[in-house]
C-alpha positions in Angstrom: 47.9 130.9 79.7 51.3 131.2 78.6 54.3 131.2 81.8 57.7 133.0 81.0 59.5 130.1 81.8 63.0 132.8 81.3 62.4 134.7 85.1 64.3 133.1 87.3 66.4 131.0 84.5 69.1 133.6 84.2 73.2 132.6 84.4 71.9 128.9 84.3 73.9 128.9 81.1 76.8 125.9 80.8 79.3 128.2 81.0 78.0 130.3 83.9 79.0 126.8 86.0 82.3 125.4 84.4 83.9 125.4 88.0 81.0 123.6 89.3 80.9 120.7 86.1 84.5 120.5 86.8 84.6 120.1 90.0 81.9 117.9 89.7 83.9 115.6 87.4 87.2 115.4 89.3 85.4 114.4 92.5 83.0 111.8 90.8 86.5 110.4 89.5 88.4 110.4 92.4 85.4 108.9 94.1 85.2 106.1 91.2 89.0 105.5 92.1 88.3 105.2 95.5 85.2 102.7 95.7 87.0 100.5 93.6 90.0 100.2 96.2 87.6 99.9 99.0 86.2 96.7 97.3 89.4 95.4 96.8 89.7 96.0 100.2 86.6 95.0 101.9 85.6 98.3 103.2 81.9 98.1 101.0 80.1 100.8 103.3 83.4 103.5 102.1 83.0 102.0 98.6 78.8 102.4 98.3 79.4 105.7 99.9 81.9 107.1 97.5 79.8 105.2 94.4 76.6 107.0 95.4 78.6 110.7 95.9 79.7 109.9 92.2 76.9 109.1 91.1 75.3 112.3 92.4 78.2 114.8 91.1 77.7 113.3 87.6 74.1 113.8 87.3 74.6 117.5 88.8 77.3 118.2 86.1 75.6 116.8 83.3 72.1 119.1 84.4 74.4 121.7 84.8 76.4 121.0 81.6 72.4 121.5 79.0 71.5 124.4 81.4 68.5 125.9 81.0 67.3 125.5 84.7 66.0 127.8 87.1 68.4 129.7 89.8 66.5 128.2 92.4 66.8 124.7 91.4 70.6 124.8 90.6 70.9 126.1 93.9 69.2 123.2 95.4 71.0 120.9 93.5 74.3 122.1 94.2 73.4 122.1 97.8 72.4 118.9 97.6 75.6 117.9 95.9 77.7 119.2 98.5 75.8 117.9 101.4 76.7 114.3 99.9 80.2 115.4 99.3 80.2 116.3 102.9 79.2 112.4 104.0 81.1 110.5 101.6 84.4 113.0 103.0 83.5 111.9 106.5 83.2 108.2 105.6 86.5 108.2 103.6 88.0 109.8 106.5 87.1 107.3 108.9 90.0 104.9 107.3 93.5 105.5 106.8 93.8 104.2 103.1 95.5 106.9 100.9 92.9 106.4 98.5 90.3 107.6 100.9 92.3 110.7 102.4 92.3 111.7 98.7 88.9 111.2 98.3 87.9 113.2 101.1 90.1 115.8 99.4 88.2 115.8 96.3 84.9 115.7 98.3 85.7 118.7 100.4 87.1 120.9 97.4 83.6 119.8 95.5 81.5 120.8 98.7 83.3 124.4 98.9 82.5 124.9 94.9 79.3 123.6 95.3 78.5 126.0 98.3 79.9 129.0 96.3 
């Protein structure tokens, strides 16, 4: 039995999510940026948060970036994404380092594109 795997795989294209890839990108750098100033600092719970949230945005963005995936999953995926966006945002704003109220920045502005 053959399965159109094309129903439901439409606008899953690359190009159909550059905002998303990069957003995706600028917040996994900021959050790079930011986890290594936390371990400079001591603050390892901000850092492992903001390494996991990059961590996560890359893998989206490069799914995202050989498309091909259902609409369904690239919705759960980006909802995903922005639901640890969300956390590692809270974390970073529970210090007063600038390089974690920039980070939460990033994180918020990658949530709202995520959620789009």
């Amino acid at each position: 039995m053959e399965h159109d795997h094309s129903a439901g795989a439409a606008g899953t294209d690359p190009g159909s999510h550059a905002e998303h890839i990069e957003a995706l990108r600028r917040c996994a750098e900021e959050c790079r940026r930011c986890a290594e100033a936390d371990r400079r600092e001591g603050m390892d719970d901000c850092a492992a948060s903001c390494e996991s949230c990059a961590e996560v945005c890359e893998a989206v963005a490069s799914v995202l970036e050989r498309g091909a995936m259902p609409v369904d999953a690239v919705s759960a995926l980006l909802a995903a994404c922005a639901a640890v966006c969300r956390a590692c945002a809270a974390e970073c704003r529970r210090h007063d380092a600038e390089h974690c109220r920039a980070c939460a920045e990033e994180c918020e502005r990658c949530a709202e594109a995520c959620a789009a």
